[in-house]
C-alpha positions as CSV (number, residue, x, y, z in Angstrom):
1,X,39.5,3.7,-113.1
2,X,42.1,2.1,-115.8
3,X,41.1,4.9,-118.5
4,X,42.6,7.2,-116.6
5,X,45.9,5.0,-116.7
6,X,45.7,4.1,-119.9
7,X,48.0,7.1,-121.6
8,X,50.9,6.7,-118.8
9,X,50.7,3.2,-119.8
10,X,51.2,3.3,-123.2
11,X,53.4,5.8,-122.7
12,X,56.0,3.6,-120.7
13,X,55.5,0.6,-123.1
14,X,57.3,2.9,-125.6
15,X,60.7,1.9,-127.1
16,X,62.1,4.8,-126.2
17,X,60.4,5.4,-122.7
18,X,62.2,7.8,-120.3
19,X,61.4,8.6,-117.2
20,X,63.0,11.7,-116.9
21,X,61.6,12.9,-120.0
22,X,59.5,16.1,-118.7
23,X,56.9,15.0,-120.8
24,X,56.4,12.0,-118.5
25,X,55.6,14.2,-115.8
26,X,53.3,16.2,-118.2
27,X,51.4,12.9,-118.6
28,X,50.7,12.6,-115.1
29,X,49.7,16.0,-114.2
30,X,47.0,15.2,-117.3
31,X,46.0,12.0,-115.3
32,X,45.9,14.0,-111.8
33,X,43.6,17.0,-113.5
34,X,41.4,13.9,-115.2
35,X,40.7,12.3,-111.9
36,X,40.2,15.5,-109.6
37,X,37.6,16.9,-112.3
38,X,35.7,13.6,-111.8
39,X,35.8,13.6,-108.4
40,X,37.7,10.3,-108.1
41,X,38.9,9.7,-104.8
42,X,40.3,7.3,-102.3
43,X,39.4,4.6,-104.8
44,X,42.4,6.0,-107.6
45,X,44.5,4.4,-104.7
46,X,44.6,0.5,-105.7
47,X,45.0,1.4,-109.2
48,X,47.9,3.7,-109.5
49,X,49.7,1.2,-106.9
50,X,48.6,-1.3,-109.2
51,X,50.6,0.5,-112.5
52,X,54.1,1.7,-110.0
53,X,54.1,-2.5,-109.0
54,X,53.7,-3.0,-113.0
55,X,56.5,-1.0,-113.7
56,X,58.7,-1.5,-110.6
57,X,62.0,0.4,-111.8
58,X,60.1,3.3,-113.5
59,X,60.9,6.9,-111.1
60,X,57.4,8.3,-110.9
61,X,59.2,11.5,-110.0
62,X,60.1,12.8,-106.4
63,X,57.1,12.4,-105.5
64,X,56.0,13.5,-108.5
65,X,52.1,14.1,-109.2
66,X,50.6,10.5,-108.8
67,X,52.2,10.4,-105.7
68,X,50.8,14.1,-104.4
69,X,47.4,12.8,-105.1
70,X,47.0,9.4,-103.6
71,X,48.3,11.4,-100.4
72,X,45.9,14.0,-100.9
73,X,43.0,11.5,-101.5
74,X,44.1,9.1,-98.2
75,X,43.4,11.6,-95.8
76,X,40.5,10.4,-93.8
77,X,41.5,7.1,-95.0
78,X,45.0,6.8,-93.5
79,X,44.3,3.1,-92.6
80,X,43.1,2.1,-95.4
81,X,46.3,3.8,-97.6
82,X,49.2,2.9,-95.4
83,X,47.3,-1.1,-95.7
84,X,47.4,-0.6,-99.3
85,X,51.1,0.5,-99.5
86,X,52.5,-1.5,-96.9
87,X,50.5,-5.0,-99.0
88,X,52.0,-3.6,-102.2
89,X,55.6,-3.9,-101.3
90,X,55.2,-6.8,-99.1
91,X,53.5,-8.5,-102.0
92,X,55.5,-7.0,-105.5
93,X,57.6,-4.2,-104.4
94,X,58.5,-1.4,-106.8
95,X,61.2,1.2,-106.1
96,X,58.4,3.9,-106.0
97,X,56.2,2.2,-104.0
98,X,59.2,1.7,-101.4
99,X,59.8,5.3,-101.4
100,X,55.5,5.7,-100.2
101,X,56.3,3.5,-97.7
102,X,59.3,5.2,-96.6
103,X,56.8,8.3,-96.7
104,X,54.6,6.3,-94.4
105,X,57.7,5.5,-92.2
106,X,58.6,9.2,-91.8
107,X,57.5,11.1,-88.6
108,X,56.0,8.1,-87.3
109,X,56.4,6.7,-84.1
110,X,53.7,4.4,-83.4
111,X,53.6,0.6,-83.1
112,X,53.3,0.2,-86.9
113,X,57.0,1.6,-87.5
114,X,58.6,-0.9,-86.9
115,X,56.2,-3.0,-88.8
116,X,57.1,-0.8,-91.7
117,X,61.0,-0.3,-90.7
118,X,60.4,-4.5,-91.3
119,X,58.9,-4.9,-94.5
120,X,62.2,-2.4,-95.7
121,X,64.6,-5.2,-93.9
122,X,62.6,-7.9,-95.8
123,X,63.2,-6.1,-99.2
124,X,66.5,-5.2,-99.1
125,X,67.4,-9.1,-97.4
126,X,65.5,-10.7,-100.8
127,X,68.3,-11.7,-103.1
128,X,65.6,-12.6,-105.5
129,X,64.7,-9.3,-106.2
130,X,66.5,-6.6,-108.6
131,X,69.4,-4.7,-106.6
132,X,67.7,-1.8,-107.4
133,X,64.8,-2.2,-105.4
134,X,66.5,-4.1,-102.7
135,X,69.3,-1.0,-102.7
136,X,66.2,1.7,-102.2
137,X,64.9,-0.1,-99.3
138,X,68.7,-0.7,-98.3
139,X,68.8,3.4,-98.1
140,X,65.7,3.9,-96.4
141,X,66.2,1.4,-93.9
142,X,69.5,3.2,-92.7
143,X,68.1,6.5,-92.7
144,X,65.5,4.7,-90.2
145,X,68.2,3.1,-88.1
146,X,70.4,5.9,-87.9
């Protein structure tokens, strides 16, 4: 599953890595067509998680087409995904992987919410962490109070 990481990977350890360059984008369309033409699947999910906690201030766009395709790939396995997401930013949160939970989060109003609504309070509560990531869960968790 990595090789089909491996070029987005090398492409952030660049010097001059930007992720508003379109190019990055580019990249992870390449990634997306690689995948669906190999009929990976629900199992791409751990993975790309895996690279957004790597890289936990890198904007994979918004949402960008990793994102479009682990939510494509879930369905069927909505528990399994939302377990994934929710571990990931409990564990090593990364401002994209905030922004899938907060995904999650919307049009939801089951018991897990406020689970969810929680693990954002947690984040943005953790002076350990960088500002940036406690100040996207800080947003999210207002738009859910409000």
């Amino acid at each position: 599953m990595e090789e089909y990481l491996e070029g987005i990977v090398k492409y952030i350890k660049e010097d001059e890595f930007d992720d508003y360059n379109p190019e990055f984008i580019c990249i992870q369309y390449e990634i997306v067509e690689n995948m669906e033409a190999n009929n990976i699947g629900i199992e791409a999910v751990q993975p790309i998680l895996k690279l957004m906690e790597d890289n936990p201030l890198v904007e994979f766009g918004t949402p960008g087409p990793l994102t479009h395709f682990i939510e494509r790939v879930q369905k069927g396995h909505e528990d399994f995904y939302n377990k994934c997401v929710a571990n990931s930013v409990k564990t090593k949160p990364a401002i994209h992987t905030i922004w899938l939970l907060n995904r999650i989060i919307n049009g939801r109003s089951d018991e897990k919410t406020q689970d969810y609504v929680l693990i954002l309070e947690t984040i943005h509560q953790n002076d350990k962490l960088n500002k940036s990531i406690r100040n996207v869960a800080g947003n999210f968790l207002d738009y859910h109070r409000e």
